[in-house]
C-alpha positions in Angstrom: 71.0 112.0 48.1 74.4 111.4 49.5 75.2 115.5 47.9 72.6 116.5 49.8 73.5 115.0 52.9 77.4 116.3 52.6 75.7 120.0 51.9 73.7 119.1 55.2 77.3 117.8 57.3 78.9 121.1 56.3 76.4 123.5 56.7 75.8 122.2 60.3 79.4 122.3 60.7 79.6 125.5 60.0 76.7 127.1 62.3 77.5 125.0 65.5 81.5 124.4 64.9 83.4 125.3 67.3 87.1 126.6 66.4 90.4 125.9 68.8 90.3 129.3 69.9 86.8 129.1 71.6 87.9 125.5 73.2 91.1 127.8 74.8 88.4 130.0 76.4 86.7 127.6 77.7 86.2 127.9 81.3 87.3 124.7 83.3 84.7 123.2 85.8 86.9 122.5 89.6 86.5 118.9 90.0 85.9 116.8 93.1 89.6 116.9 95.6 90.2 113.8 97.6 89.9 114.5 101.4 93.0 114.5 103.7 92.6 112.0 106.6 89.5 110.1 105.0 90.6 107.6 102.5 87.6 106.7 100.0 85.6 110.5 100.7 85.9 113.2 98.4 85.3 117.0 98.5 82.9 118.1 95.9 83.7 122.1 95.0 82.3 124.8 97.0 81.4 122.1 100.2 82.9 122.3 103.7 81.7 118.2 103.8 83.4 114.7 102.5 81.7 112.0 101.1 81.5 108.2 99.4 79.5 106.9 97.6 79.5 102.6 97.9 77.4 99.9 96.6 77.2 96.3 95.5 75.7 94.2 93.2 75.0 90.2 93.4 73.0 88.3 91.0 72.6 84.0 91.0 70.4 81.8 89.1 69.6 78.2 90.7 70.3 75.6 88.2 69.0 72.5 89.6 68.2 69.9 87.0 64.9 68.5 88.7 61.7 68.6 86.7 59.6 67.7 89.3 60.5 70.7 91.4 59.0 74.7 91.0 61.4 76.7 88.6 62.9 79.2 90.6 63.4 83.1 90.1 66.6 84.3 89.6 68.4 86.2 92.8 69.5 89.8 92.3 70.2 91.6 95.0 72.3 95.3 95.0 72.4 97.7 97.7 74.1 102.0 97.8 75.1 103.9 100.8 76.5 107.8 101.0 78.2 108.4 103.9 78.4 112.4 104.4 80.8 114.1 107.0 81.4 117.8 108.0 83.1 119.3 110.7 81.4 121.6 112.5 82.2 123.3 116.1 80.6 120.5 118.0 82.9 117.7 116.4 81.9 115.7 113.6 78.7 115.4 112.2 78.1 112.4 110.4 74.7 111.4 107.8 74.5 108.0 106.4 72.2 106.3 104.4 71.9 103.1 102.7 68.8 101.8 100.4 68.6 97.7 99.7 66.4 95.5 97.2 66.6 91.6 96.9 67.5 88.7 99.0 70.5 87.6 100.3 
């Protein structure tokens, strides 16, 4: 069994393994550039337009020792927002959105 699993390892390696030389060639992806005058948005490549992406998170549990009361749910609550801006002729042109669960 374990032969035939080493025979396996190498013949896989062999087919899909890829050498230094292809890793060299490789073409590098651009990756996102922070924008000047906007601390927190960044530039994804290609687009004109900055953004940031922002959320929370809060969770709680209520531990109250009374056993006469209801037993109460935990709290979670998390929110996200993107905040998009592009320049354009007109001035600035600005998209936000921001999607909420839970209580607070």
């Amino acid at each position: 069994m374990r032969r035939s699993l080493f025979s396996l390892a190498i013949l896989i390696n062999a087919t899909f393994g890829a050498s230094a030389l292809d890793l060299d060639l490789a073409k590098i992806a651009p990756t996102m550039e922070a924008c000047p005058g906007k601390p927190g948005f960044v530039r994804m490549p290609g687009a004109q337009s900055c953004t940031r992406l922002s959320g929370r998170v809060a969770a709680g549990i209520d531990a109250r020792v009374n056993r006469d009361g209801p037993a109460t749910a935990p709290m979670v609550a998390g929110r996200i927002a993107i905040d998009n801006r592009a320049d354009t002729d007109l001035g600035e042109v600005r998209t936000y959105v921001r999607i909420g669960n839970g209580r607070r």
